[in-house]
C-alpha positions as a printed Julia matrix, in Angstrom:
346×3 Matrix{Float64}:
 -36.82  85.19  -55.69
 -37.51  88.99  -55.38
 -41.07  88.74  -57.25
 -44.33  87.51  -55.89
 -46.31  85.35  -57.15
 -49.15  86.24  -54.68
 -51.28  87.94  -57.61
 -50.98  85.27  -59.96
 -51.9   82.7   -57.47
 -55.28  83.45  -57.3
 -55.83  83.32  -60.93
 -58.79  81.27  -61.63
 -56.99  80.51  -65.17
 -53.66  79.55  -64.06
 -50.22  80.99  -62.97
 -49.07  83.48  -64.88
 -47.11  82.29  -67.6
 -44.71  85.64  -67.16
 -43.82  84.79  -63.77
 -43.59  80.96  -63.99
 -41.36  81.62  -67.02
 -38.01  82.25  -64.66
 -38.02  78.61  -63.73
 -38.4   77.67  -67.35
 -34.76  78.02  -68.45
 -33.75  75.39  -70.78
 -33.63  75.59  -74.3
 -34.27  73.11  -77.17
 -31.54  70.66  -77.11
 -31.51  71.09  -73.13
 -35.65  69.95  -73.44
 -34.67  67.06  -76.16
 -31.97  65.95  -73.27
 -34.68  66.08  -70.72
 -37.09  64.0   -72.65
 -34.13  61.12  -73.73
 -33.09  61.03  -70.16
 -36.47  60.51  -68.25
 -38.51  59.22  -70.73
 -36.45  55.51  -70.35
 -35.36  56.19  -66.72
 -38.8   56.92  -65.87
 -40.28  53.59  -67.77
 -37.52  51.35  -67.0
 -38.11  52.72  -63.0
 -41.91  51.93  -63.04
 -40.91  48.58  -64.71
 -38.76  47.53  -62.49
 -40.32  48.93  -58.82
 -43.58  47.04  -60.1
 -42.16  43.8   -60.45
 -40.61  43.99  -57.18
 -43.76  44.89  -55.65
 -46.19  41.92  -57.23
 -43.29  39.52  -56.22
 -43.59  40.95  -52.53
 -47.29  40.79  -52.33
 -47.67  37.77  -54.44
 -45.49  35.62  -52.28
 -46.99  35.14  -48.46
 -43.94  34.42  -47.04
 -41.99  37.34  -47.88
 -45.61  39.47  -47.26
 -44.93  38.21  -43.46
 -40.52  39.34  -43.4
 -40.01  42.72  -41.81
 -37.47  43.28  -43.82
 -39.51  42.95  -47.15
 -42.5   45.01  -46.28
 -39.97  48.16  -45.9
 -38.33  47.03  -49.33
 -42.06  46.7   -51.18
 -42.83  50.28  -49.27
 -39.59  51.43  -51.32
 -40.65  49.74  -53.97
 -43.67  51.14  -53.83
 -42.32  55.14  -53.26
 -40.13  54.43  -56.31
 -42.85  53.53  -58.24
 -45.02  56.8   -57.49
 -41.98  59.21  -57.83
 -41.14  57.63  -60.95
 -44.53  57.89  -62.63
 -45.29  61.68  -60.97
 -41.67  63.39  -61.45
 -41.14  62.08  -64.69
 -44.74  63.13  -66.26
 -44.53  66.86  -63.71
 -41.02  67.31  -64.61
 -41.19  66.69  -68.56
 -45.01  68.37  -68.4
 -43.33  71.91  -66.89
 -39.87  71.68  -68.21
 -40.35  70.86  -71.6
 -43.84  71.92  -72.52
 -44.5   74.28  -70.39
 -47.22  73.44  -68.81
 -48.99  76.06  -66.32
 -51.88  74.45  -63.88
 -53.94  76.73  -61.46
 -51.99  77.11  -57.73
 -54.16  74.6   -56.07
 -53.18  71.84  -59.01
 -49.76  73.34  -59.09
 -49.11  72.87  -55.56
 -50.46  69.4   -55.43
 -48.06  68.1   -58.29
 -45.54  69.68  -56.54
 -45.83  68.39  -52.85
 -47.1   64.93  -54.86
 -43.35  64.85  -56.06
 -42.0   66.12  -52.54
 -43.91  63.23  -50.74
 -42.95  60.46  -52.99
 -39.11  60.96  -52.78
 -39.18  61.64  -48.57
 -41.04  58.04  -48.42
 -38.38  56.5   -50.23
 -36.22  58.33  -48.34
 -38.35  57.01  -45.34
 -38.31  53.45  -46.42
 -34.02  53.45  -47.11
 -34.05  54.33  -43.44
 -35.94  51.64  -42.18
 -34.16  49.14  -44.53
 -30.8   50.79  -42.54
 -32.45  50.02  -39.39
 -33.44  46.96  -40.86
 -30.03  45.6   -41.34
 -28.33  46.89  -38.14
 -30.71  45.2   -36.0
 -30.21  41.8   -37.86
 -26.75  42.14  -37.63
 -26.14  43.54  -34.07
 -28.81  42.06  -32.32
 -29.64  38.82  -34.18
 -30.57  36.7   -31.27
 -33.27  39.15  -30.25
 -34.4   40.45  -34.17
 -37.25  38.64  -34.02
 -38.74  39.89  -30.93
 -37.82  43.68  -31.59
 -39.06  43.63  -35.23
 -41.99  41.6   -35.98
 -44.65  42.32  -38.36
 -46.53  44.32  -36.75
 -44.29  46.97  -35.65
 -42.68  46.8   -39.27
 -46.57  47.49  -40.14
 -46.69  50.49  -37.8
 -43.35  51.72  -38.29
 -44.16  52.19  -41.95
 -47.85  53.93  -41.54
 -45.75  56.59  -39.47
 -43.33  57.01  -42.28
 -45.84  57.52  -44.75
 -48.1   60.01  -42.83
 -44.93  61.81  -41.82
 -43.98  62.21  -45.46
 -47.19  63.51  -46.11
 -47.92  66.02  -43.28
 -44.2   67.39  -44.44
 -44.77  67.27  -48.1
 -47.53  68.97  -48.27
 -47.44  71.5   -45.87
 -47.68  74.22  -48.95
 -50.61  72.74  -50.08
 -52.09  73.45  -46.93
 -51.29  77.14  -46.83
 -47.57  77.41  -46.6
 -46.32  79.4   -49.38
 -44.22  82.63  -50.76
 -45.91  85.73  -49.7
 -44.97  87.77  -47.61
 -41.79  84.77  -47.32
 -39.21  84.62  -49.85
 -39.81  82.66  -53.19
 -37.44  79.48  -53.55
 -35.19  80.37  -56.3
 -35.71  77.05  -57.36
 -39.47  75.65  -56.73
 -42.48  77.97  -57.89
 -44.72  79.05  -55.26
 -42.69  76.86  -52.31
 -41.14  79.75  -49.47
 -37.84  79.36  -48.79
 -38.43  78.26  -44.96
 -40.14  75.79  -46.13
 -37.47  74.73  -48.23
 -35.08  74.92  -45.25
 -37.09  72.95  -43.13
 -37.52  70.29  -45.88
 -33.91  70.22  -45.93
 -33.29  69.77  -42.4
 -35.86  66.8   -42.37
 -34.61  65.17  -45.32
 -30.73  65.69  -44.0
 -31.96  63.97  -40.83
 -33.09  61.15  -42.71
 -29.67  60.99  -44.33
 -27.6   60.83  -41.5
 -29.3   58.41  -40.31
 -28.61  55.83  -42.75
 -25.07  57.04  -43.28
 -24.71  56.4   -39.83
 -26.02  53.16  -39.33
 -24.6   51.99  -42.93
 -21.01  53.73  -41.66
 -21.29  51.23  -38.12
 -22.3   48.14  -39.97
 -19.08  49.2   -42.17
 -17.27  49.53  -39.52
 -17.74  46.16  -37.95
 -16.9   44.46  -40.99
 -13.69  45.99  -41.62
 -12.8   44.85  -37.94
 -14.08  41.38  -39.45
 -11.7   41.95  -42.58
  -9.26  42.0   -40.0
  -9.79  39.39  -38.05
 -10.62  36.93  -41.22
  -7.07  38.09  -42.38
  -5.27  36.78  -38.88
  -7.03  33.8   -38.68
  -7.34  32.24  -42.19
  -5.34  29.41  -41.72
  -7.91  28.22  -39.0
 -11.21  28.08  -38.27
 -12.51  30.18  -35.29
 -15.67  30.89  -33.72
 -17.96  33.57  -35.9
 -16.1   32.97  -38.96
 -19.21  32.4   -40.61
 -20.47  35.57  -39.55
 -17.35  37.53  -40.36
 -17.0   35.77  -43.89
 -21.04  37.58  -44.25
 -20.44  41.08  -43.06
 -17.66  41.24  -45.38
 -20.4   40.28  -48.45
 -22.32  42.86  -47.17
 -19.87  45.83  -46.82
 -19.46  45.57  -50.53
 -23.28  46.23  -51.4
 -23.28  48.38  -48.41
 -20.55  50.41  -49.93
 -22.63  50.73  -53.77
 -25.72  51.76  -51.31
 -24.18  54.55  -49.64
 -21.98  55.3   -52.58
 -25.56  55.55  -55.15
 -26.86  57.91  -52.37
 -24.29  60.12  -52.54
 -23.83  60.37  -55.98
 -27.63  61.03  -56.9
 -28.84  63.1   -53.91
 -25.9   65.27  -52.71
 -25.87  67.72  -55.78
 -29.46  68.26  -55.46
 -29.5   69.0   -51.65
 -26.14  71.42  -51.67
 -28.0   73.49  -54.99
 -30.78  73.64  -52.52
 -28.87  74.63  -49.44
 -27.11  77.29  -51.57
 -30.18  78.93  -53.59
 -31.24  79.85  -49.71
 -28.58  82.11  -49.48
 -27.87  83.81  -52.81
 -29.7   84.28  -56.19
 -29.22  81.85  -58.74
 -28.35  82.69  -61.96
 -29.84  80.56  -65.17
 -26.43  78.34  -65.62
 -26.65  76.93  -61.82
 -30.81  76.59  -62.39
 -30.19  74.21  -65.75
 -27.32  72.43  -63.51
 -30.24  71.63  -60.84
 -32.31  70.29  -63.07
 -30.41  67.98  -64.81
 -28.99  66.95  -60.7
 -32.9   66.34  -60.21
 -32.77  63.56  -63.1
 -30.22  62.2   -60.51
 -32.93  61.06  -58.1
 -35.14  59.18  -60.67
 -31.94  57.39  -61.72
 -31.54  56.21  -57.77
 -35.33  55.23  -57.59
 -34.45  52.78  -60.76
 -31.07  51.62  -59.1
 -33.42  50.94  -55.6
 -35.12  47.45  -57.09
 -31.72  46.41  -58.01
 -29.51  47.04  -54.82
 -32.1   46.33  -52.57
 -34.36  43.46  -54.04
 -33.48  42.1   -57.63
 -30.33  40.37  -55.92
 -32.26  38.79  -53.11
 -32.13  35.02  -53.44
 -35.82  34.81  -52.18
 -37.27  37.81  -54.36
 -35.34  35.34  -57.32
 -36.9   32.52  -56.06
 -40.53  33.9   -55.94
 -40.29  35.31  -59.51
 -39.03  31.71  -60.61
 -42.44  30.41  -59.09
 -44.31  33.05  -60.97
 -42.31  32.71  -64.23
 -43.49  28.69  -63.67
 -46.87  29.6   -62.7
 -47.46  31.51  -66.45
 -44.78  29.87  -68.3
 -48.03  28.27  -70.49
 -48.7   31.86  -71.31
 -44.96  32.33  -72.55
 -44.19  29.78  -74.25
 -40.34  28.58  -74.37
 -40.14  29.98  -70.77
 -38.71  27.19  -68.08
 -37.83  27.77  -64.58
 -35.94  24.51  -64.45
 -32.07  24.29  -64.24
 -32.06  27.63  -63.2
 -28.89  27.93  -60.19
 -29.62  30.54  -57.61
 -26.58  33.35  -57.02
 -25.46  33.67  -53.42
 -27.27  35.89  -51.86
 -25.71  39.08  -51.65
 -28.56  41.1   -51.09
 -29.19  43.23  -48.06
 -32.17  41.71  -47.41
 -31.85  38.46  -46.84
 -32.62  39.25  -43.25
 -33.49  35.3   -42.17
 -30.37  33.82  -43.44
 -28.44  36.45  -41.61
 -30.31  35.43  -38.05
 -29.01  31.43  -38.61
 -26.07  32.49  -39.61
 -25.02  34.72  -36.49
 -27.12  32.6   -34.01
């Protein structure tokens, strides 16, 4: 953006409206769509990322899985970027709300951090997987607690220090306003872009090789069905998980890539108010993924099912009519179910 915002930043009353009012583009049915959209995504995300985490911490056994600390910490990013975009976005979108730069900022970089943890915590879940898969007979020695432990404290911090970077000093003036984001410079919008890509590729790539070895298993399960040989078992599970792999990477796709190419293209030409409405209805996109997360990730886990059956028994004389018995578990089809997988390939 040509115009600075340096003189209104130091406004002891708040931005000025005047200038803040180029990112405020919608109109009224474009603000009613807003509110109908993240108003139930938002609730039905906090919902959902909440359960997953009490059934994580409430349940010592899965509290001790590798694998199930990184899905609570996405769980648990979901949960905070649900709550902050939704309120931020609906707050500055729809009502118009102005804050003071410091307050301004830290919504902001509060919504930046939030998303590049769960970002963070699909990678790790990537990692996750490959290691059980490719390495089983050693998985337990690379990954234990611990390192899952310190793993995700570096995620987190990282996410931070990155996030909010413009909190910290780094914003337009004399550098280039982001087209886009109030306030944020757009080399700090590059460099955001170049982390979060990084974090991308990464799980494409170790989703694509895990996707790759099971369509070499397809193969081989098609040549030798009329027999059993060795690693059938095996074969018969990487092709279960290429399908969820597939909705994983294809849910990524669909709700981030629109949102990073706007990005990548407001760096290099001024938008006009068409393309800014089309980004912010593409930013809804990423609140729907944080309420698909819980249910790719851990409502179809066979032992996240199992531990809500033991709460569901534990207050069922609170909720009356409620009866965990004769309940059948599905088969687990989750890419979580990290221990089974180990057996299995061992």
């Amino acid at each position: 953006m040509e115009r600075c915002l340096a003189d209104a930043n130091d406004s002891k009353d708040g931005l000025d409206f005047n200038l803040m009012k180029d990112y405020m583009i919608l109109n009224g049915p474009q603000k009613i769509a807003v509110v109908v959209l993240c108003t139930p995504l938002g609730l039905l995300s906090v919902l959902e990322n909440l359960a997953v985490l009490y059934l994580i911490l409430s349940s010592h056994r899965l509290r001790r899985k590798p694998s199930y600390l990184f899905i609570g910490s996405l769980a648990g990013a979901d949960f905070l970027a649900s709550m902050v975009f939704t309120c931020i976005f609906v707050n500055f979108h729809v009502f118009h709300g102005v804050d003071s730069k410091a307050v301004f900022l830290l919504k902001i970089c509060s919504v930046t951090m939030t998303f590049t943890a769960s970002v963070g915590s699909l990678l790790l879940t990537a990692i996750d997987r490959y290691l059980c898969l490719h390495h089983p007979p050693a998985y337990k020695a690379l990954l234990t607690q611990r390192r899952a432990l310190v793993t995700l404290g570096i995620t987190w911090v990282l996410s931070a220090l990155v996030s909010y970077l413009p909190l910290m000093g780094w914003t337009c003036c004399p550098s280039p306003c982001s087209e886009l984001f109030p306030l944020i410079p757009n080399n700090y919008l590059l460099g955001w872009l170049l982390f979060i890509t990084t974090l991308f590729s990464g799980i494409i790539y170790t989703y694509g090789h895990v996707l790759w070895k099971a369509h070499q298993h397809v193969a081989s399960l098609a040549e030798h069905q009329e027999r059993q040989v060795p690693g059938m078992a095996r074969m018969r599970l990487d092709v279960r998980l290429a399908k969820t792999l597939g909705v994983v990477l294809a849910v990524l796709l669909i709700c981030w890539f629109p949102v990073l190419v706007l990005m990548a293209y407001s760096l290099f030409t001024k938008l006009s108010d068409q393309v800014k409405k089309v980004f912010t209805f593409c930013c809804i996109l990423c609140l729907l993924n944080s309420m698909v997360n819980p249910v790719i990730y851990a409502l179809r886990s066979g032992e996240i099912r199992s531990s809500a059956h033991h709460c569901l028994a534990h207050w069922k004389k609170y909720l009356p009519g409620l009866s965990p018995e004769g309940k059948e578990e599905a088969p687990r089809s989750s890419v979580t179910e990290t221990e089974v997988d180990v057996k299995i390939t061992q």
